[in-house]
LUMDORO-726771 format. One line per 10 residues: their letters; for each residue x, y, z of N, C-alpha, C. Coordinates in Angstrom, 1 decimal. Example, Ala and Ser with C-alpha at 12.3 -4.5 7.8 and 13.67 -1.06 7.14 Angstrom:
% residues 2
AS	13.2,-5.7,7.8,12.3,-4.5,7.8,13.2,-3.3,7.8; 12.8,-2.2,7.1,13.7,-1.1,7.1,12.9,0.0,7.9
//
This chain:
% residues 325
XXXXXXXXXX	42.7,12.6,78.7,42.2,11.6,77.8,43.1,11.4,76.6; 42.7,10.2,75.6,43.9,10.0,74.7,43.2,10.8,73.7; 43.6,11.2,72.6,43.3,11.9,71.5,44.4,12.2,70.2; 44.0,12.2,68.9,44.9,12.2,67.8,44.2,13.5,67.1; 45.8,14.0,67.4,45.8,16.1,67.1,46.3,16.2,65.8; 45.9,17.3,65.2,46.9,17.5,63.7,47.2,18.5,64.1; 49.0,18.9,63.8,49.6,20.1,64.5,50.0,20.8,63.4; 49.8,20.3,61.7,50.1,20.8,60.6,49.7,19.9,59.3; 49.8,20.4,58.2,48.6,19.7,57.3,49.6,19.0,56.8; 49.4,17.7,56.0,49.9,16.7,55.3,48.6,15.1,55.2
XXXXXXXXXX	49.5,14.6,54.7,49.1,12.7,54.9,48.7,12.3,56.3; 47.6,12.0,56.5,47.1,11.6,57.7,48.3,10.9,58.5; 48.5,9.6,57.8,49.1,8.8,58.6,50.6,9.3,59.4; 51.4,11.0,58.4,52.2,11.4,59.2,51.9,12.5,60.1; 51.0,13.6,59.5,50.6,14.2,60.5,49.7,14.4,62.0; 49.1,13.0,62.0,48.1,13.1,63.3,49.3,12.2,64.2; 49.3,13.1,65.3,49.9,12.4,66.2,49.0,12.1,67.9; 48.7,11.0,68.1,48.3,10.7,69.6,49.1,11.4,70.9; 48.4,11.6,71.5,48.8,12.7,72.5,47.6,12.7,74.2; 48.1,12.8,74.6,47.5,13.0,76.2,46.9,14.7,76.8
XXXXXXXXXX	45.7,14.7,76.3,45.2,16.0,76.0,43.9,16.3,77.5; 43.3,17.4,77.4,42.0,17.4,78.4,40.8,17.2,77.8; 40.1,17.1,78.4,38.9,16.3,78.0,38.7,18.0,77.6; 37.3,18.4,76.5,36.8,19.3,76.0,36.1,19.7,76.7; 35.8,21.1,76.3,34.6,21.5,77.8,33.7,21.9,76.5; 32.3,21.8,76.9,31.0,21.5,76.0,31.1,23.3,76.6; 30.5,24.0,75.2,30.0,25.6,75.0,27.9,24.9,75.2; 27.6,26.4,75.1,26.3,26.6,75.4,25.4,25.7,73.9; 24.1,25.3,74.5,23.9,24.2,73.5,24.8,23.0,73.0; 26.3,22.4,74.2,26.7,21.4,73.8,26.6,20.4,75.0
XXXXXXXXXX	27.4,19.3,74.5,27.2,18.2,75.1,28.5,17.4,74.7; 29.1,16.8,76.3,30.1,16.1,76.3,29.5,14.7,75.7; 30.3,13.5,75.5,29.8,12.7,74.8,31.4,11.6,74.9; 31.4,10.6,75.6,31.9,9.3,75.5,32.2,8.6,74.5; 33.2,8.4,73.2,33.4,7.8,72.0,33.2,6.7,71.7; 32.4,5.9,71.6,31.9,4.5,71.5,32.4,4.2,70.3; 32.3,4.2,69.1,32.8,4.5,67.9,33.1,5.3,67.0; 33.9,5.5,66.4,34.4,6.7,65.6,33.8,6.1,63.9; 33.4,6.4,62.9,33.2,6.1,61.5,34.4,6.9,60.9; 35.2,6.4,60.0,36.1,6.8,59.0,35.6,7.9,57.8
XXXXXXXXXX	35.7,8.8,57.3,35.4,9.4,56.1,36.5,10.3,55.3; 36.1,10.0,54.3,37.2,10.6,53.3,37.2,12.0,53.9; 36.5,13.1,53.9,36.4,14.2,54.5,37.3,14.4,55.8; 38.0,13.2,56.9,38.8,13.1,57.7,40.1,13.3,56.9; 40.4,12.6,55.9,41.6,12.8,55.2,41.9,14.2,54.5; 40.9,14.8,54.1,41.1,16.0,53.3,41.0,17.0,54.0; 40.7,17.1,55.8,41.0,17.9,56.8,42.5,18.0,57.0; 43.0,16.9,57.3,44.4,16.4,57.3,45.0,17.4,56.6; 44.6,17.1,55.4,45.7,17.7,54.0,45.4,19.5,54.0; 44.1,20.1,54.3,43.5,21.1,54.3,43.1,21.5,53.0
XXXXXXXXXX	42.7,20.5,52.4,41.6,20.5,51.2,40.1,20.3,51.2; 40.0,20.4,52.4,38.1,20.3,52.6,37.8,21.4,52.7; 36.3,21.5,52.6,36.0,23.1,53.2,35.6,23.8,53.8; 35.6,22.9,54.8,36.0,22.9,56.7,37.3,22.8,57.3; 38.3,24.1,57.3,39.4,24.2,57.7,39.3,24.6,59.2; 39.4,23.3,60.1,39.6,23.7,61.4,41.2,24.5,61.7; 41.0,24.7,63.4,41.9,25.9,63.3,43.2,24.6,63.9; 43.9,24.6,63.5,45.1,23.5,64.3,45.7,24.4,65.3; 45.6,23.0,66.5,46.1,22.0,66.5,43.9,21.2,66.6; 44.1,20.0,65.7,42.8,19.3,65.5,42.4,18.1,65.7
XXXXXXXXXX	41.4,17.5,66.4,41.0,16.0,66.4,40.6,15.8,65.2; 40.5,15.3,64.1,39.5,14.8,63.2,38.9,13.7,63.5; 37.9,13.8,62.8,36.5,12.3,63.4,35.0,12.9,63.4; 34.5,12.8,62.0,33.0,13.8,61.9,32.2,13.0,62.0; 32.4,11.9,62.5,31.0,11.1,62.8,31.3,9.9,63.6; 29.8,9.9,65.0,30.1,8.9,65.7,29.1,8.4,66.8; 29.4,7.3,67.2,28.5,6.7,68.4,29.1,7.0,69.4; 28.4,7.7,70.1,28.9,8.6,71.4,27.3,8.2,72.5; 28.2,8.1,74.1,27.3,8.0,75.1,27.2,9.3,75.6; 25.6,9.5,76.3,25.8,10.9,76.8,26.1,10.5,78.3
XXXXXXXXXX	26.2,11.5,79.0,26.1,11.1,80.6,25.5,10.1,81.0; 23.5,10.3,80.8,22.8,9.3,81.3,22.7,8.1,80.7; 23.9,8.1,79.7,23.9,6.6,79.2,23.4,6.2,78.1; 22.7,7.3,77.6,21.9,7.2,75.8,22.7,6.9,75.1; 22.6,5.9,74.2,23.9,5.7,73.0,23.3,6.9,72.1; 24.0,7.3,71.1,23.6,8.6,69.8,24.4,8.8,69.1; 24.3,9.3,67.9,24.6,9.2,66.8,25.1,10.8,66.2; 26.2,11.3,66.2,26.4,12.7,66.3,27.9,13.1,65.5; 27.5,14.1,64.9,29.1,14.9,64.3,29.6,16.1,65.1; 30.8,15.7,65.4,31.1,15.9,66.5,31.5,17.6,65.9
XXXXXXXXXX	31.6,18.4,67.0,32.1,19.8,66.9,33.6,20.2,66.9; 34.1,20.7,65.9,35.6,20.5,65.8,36.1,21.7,66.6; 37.0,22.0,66.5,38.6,21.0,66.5,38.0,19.8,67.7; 37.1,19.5,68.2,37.6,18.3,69.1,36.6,16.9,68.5; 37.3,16.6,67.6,36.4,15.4,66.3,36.7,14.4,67.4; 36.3,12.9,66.4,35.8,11.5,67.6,37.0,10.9,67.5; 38.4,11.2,66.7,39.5,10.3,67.3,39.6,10.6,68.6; 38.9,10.2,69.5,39.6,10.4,71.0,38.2,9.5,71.5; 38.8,9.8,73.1,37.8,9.3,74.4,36.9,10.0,74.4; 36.6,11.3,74.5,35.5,12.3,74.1,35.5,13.0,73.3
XXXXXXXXXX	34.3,13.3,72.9,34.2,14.6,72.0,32.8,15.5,72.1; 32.6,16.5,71.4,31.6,17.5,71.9,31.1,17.6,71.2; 29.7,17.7,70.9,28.4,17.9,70.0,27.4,18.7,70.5; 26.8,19.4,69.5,25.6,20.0,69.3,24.7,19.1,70.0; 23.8,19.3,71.2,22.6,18.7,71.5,21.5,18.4,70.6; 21.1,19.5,70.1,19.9,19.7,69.3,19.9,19.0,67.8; 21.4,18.0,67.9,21.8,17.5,66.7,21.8,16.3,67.1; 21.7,15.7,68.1,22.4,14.7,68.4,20.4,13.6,67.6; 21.1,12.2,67.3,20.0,11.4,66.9,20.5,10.2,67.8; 19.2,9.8,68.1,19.4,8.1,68.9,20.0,7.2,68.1
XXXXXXXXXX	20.8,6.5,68.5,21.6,5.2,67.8,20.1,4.0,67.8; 20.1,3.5,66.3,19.2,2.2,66.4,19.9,1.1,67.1; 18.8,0.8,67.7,18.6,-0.3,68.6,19.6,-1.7,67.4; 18.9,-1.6,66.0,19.1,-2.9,65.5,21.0,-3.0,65.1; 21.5,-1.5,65.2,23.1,-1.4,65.2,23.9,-1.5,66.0; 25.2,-2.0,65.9,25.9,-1.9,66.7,26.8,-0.8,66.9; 27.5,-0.2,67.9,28.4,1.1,67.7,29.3,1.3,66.7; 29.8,0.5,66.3,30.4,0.6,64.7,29.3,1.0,63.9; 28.7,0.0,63.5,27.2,0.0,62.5,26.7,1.7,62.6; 26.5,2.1,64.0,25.7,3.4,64.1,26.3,4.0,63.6
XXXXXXXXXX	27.7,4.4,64.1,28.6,5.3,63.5,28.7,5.9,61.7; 28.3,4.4,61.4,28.8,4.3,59.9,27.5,4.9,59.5; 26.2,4.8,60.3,24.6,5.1,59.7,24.4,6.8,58.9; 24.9,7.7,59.3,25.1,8.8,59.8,25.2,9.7,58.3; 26.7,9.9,58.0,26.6,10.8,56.8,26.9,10.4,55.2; 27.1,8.9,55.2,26.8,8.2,54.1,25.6,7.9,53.8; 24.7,7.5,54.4,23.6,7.1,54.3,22.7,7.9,54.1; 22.9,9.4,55.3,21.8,10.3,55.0,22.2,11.0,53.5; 23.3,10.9,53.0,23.9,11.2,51.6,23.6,10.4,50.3; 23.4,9.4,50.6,23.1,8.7,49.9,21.2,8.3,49.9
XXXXXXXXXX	20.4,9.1,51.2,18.7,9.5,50.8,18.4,10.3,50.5; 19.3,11.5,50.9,19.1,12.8,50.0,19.5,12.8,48.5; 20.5,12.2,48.3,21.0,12.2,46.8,19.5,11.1,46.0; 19.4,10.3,46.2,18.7,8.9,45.8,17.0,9.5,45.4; 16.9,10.1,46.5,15.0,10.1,47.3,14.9,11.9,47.1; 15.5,12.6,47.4,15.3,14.3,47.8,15.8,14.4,46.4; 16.8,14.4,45.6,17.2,15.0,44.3,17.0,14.3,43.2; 17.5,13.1,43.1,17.1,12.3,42.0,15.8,11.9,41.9; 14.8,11.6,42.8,13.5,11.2,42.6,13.5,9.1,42.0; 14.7,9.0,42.6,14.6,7.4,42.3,13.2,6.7,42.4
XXXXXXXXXX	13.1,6.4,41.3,11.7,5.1,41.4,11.6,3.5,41.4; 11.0,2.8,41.8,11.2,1.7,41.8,11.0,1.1,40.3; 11.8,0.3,40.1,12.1,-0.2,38.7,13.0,0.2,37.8; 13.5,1.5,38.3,14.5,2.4,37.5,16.3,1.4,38.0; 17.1,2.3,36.8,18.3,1.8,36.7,19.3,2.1,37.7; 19.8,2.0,38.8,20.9,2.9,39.4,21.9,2.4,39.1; 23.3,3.2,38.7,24.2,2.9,38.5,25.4,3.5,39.9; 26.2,3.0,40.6,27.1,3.8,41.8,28.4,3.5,41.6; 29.1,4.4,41.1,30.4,4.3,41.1,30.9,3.7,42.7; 31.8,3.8,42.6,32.7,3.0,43.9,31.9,2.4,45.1
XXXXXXXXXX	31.3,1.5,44.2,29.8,0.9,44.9,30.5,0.3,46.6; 32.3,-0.5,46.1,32.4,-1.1,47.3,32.8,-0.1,48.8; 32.8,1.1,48.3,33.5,2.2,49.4,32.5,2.4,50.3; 32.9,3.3,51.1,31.6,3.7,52.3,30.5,4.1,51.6; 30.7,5.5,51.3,29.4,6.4,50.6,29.0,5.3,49.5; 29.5,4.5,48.6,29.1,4.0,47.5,28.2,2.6,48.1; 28.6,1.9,49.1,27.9,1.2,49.9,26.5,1.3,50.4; 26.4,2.3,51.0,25.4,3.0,51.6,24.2,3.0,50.2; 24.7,3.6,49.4,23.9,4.0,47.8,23.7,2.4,47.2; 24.2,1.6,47.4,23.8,0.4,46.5,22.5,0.0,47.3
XXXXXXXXXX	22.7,-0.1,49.0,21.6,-0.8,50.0,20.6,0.0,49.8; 20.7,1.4,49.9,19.2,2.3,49.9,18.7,2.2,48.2; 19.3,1.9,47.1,18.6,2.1,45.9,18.2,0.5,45.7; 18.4,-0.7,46.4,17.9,-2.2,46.2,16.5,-1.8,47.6; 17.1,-1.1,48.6,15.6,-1.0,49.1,14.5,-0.1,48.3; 14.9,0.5,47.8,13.5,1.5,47.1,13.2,0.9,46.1; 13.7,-0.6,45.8,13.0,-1.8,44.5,13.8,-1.3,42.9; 15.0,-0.9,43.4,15.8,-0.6,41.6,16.6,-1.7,41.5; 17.0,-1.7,40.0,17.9,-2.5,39.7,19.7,-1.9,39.7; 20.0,-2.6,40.8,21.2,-1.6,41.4,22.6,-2.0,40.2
XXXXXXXXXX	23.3,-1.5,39.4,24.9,-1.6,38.6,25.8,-1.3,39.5; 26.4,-2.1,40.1,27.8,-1.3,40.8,29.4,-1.0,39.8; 30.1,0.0,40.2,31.6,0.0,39.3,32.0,-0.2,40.6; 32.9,-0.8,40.3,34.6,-0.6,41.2,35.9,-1.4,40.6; 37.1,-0.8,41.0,38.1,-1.3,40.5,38.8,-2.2,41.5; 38.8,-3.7,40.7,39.3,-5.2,41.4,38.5,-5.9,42.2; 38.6,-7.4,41.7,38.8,-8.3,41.8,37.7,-8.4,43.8; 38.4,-8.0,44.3,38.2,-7.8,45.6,37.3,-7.2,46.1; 37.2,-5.6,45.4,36.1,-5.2,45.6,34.9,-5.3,45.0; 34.8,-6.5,43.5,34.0,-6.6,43.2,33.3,-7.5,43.9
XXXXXXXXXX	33.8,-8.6,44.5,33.2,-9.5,45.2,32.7,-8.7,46.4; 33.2,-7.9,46.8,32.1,-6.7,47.9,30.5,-6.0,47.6; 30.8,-5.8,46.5,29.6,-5.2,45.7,28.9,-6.2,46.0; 28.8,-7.4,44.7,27.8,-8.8,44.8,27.4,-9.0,46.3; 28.1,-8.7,47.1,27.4,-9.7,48.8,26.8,-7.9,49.2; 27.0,-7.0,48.3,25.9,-6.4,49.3,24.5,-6.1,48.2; 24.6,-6.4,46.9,23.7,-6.9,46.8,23.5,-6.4,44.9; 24.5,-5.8,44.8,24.4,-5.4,43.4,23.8,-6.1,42.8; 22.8,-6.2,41.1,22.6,-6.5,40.1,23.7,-7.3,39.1; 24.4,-6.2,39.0,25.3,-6.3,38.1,27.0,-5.4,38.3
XXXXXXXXXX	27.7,-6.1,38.3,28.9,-5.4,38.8,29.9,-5.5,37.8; 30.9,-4.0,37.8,31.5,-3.5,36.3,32.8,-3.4,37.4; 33.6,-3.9,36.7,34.9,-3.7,37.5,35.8,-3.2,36.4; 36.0,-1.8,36.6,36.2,-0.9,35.4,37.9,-0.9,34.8; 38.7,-2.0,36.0,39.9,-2.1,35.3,40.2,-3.4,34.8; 38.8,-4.0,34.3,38.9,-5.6,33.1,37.9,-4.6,32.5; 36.6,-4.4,32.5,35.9,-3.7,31.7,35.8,-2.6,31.1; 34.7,-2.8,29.9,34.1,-1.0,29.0,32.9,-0.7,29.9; 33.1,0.4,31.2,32.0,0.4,31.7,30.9,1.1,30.7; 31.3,2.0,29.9,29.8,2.6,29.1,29.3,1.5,28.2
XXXXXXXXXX	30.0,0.7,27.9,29.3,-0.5,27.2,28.6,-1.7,27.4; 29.4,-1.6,29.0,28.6,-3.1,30.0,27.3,-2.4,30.4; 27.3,-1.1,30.5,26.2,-0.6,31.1,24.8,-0.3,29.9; 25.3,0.1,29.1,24.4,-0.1,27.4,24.0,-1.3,27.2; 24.8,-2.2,27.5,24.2,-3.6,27.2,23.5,-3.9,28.4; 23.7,-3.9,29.6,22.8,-4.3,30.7,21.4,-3.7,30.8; 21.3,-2.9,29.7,19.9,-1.6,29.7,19.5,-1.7,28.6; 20.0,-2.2,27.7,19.5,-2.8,26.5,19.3,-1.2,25.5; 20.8,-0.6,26.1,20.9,0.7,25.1,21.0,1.6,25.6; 20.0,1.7,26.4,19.2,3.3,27.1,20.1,3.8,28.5
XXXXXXXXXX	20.6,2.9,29.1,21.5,3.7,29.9,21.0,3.7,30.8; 21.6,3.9,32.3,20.8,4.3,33.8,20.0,5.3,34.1; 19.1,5.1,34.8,18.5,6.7,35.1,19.1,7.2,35.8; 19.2,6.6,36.9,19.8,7.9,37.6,21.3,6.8,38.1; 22.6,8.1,38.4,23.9,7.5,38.2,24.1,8.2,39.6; 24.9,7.6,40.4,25.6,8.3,41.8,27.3,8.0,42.0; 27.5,9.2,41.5,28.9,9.6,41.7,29.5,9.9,42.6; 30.6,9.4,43.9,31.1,10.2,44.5,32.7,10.3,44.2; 32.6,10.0,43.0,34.8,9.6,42.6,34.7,11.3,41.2; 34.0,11.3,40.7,34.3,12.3,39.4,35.4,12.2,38.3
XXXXXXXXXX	36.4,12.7,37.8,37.2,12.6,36.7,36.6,11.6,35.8; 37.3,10.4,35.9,37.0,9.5,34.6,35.3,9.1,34.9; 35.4,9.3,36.3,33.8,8.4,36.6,32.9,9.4,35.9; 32.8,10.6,36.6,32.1,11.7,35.8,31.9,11.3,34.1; 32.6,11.5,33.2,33.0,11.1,32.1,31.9,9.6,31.3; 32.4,9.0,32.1,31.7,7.5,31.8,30.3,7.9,32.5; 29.8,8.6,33.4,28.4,8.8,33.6,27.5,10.0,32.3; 28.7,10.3,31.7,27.9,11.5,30.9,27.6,10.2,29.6; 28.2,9.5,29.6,28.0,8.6,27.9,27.0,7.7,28.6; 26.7,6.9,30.0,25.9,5.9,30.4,24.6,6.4,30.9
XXXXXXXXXX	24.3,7.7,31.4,23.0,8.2,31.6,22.1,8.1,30.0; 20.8,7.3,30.9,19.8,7.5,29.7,18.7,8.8,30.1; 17.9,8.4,28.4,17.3,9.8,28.5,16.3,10.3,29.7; 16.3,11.5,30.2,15.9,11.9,31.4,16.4,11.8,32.6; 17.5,11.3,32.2,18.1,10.3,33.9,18.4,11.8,34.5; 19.4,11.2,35.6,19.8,12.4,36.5,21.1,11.5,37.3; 22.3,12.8,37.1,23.8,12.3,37.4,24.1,13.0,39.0; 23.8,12.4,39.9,23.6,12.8,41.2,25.2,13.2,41.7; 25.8,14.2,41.9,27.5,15.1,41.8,27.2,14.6,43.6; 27.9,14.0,44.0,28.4,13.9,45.6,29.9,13.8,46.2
XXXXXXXXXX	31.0,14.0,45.3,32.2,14.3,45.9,33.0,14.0,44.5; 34.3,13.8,45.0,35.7,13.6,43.8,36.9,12.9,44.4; 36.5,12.1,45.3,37.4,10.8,45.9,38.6,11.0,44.8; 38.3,10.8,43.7,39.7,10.7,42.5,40.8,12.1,42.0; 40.4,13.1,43.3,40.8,14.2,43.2,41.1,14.9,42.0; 40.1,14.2,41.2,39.9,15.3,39.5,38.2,16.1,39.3; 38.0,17.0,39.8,36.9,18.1,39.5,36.5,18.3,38.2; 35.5,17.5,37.2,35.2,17.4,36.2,34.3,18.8,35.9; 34.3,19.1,34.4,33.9,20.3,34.1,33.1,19.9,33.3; 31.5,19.8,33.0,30.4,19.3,32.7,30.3,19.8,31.6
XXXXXXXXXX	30.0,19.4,29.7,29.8,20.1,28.7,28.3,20.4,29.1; 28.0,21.2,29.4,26.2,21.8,29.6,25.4,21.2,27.9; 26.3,21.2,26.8,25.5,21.1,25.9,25.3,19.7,25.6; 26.2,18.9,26.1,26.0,17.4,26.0,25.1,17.2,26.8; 24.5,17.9,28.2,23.3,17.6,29.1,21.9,18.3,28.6; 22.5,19.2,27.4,20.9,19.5,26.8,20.6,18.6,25.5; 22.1,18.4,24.9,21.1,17.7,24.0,20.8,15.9,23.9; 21.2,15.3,25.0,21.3,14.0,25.6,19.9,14.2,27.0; 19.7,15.3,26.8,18.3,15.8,28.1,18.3,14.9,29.4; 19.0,15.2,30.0,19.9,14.9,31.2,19.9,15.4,32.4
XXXXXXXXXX	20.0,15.5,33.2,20.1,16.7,34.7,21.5,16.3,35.5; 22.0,17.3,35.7,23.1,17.1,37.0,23.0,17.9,37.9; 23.3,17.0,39.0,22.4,17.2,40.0,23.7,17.6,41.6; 23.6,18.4,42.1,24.9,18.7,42.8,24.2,18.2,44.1; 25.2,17.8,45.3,24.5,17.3,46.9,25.4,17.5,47.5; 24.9,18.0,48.2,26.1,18.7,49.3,25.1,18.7,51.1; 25.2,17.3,51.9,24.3,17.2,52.3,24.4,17.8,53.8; 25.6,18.6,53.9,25.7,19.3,54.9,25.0,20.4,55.4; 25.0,20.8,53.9,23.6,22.6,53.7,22.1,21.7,54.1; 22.1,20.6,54.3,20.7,20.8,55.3,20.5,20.7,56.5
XXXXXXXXXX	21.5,20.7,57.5,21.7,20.7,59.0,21.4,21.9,59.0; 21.9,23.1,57.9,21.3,24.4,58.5,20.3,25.2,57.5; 20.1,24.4,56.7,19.3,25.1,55.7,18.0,24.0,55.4; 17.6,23.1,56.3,16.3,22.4,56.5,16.4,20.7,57.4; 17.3,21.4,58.6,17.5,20.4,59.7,16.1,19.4,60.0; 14.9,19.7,59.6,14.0,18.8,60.4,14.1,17.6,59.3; 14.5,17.9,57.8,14.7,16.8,57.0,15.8,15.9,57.1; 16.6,16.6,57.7,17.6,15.3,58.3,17.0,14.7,59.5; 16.1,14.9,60.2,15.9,14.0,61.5,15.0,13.3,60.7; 13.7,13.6,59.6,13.0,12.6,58.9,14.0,11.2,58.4
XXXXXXXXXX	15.1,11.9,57.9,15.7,10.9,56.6,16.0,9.9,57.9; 16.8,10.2,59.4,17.3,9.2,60.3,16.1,8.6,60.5; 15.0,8.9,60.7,13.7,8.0,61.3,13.6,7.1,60.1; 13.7,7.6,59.1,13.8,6.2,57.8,14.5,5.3,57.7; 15.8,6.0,57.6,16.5,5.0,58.0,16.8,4.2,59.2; 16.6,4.7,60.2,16.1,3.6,61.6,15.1,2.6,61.3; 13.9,2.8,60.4,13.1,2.0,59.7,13.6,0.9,59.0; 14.3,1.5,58.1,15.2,0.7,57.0,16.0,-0.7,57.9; 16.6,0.0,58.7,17.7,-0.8,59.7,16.9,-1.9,60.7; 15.5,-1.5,60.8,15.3,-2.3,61.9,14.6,-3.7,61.1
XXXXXXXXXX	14.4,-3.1,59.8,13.7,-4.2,58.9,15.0,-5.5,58.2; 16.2,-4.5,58.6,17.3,-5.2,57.8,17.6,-5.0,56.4; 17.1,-4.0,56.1,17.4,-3.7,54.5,18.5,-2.5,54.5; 19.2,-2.6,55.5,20.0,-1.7,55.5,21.0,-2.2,56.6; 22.2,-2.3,56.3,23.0,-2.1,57.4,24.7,-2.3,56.7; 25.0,-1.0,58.1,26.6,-0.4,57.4,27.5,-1.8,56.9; 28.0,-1.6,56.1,29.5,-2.8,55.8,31.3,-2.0,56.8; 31.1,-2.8,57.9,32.2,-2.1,58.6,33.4,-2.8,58.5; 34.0,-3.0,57.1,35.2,-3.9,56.9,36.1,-4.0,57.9; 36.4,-3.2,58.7,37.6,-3.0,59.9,37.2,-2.4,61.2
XXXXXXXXXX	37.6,-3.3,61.9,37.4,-2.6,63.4,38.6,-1.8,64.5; 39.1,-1.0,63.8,40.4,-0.7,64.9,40.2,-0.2,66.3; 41.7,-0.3,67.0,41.5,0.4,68.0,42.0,1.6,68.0; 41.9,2.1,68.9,42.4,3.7,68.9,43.5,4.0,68.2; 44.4,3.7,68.7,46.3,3.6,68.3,46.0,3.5,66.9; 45.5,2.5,66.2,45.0,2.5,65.2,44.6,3.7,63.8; 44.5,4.9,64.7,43.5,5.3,63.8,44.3,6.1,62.5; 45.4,6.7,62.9,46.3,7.3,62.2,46.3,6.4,60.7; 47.0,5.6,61.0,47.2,5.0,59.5,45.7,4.1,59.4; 44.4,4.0,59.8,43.2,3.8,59.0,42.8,5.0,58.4
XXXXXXXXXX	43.2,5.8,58.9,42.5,7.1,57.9,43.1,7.1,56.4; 44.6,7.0,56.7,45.7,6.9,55.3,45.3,5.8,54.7; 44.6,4.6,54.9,44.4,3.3,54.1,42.8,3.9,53.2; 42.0,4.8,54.2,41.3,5.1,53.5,41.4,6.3,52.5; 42.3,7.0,52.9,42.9,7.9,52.6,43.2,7.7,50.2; 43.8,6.5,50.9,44.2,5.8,50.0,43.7,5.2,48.8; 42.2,4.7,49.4,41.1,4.1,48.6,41.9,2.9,48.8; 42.2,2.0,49.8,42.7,0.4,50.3,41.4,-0.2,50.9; 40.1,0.7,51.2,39.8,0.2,52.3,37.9,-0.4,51.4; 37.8,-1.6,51.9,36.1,-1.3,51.1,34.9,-1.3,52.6
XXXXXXXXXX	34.0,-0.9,51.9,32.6,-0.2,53.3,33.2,0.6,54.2; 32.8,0.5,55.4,33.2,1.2,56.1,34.7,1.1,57.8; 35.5,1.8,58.3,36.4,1.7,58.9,35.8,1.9,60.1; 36.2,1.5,61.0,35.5,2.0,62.2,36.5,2.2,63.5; 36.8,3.2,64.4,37.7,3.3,65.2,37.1,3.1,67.1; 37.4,2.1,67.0,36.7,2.0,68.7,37.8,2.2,69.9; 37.8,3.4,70.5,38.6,3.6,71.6,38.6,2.3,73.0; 39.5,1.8,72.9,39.9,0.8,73.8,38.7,0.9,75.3; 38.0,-0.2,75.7,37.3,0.1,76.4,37.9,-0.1,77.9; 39.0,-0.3,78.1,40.1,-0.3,79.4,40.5,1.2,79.3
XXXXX	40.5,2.2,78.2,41.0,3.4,78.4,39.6,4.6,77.9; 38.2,3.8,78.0,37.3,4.4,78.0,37.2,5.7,79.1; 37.3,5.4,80.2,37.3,6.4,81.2,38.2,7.4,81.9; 39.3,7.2,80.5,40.6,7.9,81.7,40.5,9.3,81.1; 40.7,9.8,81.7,40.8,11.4,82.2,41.8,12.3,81.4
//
């Protein structure tokens, strides 16, 4: 089968190279699985570099989420078991993990359902305690994860703020459904956000960039809110003044939504049946800016890599070389 290996760490686009590999053989509790679509995530690029904190062993597929066929032909929704990730024709998954693809998605769509989304109901619904009527504010509202977080906080009835930087991306935010959109390189985001709140600031804020974002969420949170920590896209790890969150009475809030596949797995199959809900009602569904094909995937990872890309990427293995061996 075809497959894109990393033989040493760097920049996606120069280290993954395509190659003519064997199909994986599934271990006990696995399952071979047909790549219908691959979903893009920054966590693919930071494998690459070996800055995540899942250091597969190289030589490695990257590709942690995807719409995969089983044998009997079930479409499903699965993160694949590394080193053999979903850049390829197959890849290998946990059974006991695997979730049905919604009917209302398409293989792109499903792909993209998966660990943005369930990140952005845990963050939203499980930690922050979002209410209807409350302020959300989402940094890089036009990106995957920040996408995902604008659609699930307009379904739970808030008034959604998106940031992003340009012109381009800001017109992405508005059509998925923002309130109000801060495009932070013409604007004062802590002051557009003061004035859109009439002072008091967002309740709850969802960060997945940190450095400056971090920063502008500690002056834009209002009282009681809660600053939901979900990644650092901007590769700056912000160091939180604790005494600015006690005496601004604030919460920050860390999500790391992987620790529940093994530290309270049946709440991830609840969060997918909600969101299957969500999806079938139409208040949800992925933004898949790009559809590549396989050959493709190297330099889609680097564009996302990059922060070029808005919603989501999606990698569909050529369906003339769906079956080859």
């Amino acid at each position: 089968m075809q497959a894109w290996q990393v033989h040493e760490l760097g920049e996606p686009g120069e280290v993954m190279r395509r190659a003519e590999v064997a199909r994986p053989t599934p271990g006990d509790g696995q399952v071979l699985l047909k790549v219908r679509a691959a979903n893009i995530n920054f966590p693919d690029a930071l494998m690459c570099r070996g800055q995540y904190q899942v250091r597969p062993p190289l030589p490695f597929t990257p590709g942690v989420e995807i719409c995969g066929e089983t044998e009997d032909g079930r479409r499903v929704i699965a993160n694949p078991v590394l080193p053999h990730g979903g850049f390829a024709e197959y890849a290998v998954a946990d059974t006991a993990a695997l979730l049905p693809a919604p009917d209302a998605l398409d293989d792109a769509e499903a792909a993209a359902l998966h660990i943005g989304y369930q990140t952005g109901w845990f963050g939203l619904h499980r930690r922050a305690a979002l209410d209807a009527g409350e302020t959300l504010l989402v940094h890089a509202a036009a990106g995957g994860v920040g996408s995902a977080a604008v659609q699930l906080g307009k379904a739970a009835g808030a008034t959604v703020i998106g940031v992003v930087g340009g012109a381009e991306k800001a017109a992405v935010a508005r059509e998925l459904g923002c309130d109000l959109v801060i495009d932070r390189r013409e604007q004062d985001v802590v002051g557009a956000v003061k004035e859109a709140t009439g002072g008091r600031g967002a309740d709850v804020i969802y960060d997945p960039v940190g450095g400056q974002a971090y920063a502008q969420s500690a002056k834009a949170v209002a009282f009681e809110g809660r600053i939901v920590v979900v990644g650092f896209a901007s590769g700056s790890i912000p160091s939180p003044a604790l005494n600015h969150a006690l005496v601004k009475n604030y919460s920050i809030l860390g999500l790391h939504w992987g620790l529940y596949n093994t530290k309270n797995p049946k709440l991830v199959q609840h969060c997918h049946e909600q969101l299957t809900e969500l999806a079938a009602r139409g208040a949800i569904k992925p933004l898949v800016s790009e559809r590549v094909p396989l050959d493709g995937a190297a330099a889609a990872v680097q564009r996302v890599a990059d922060g070029a890309t808005t919603g989501r990427v999606a990698v569909l293995p050529a369906p003339e070389n769906g079956a080859a061996a």
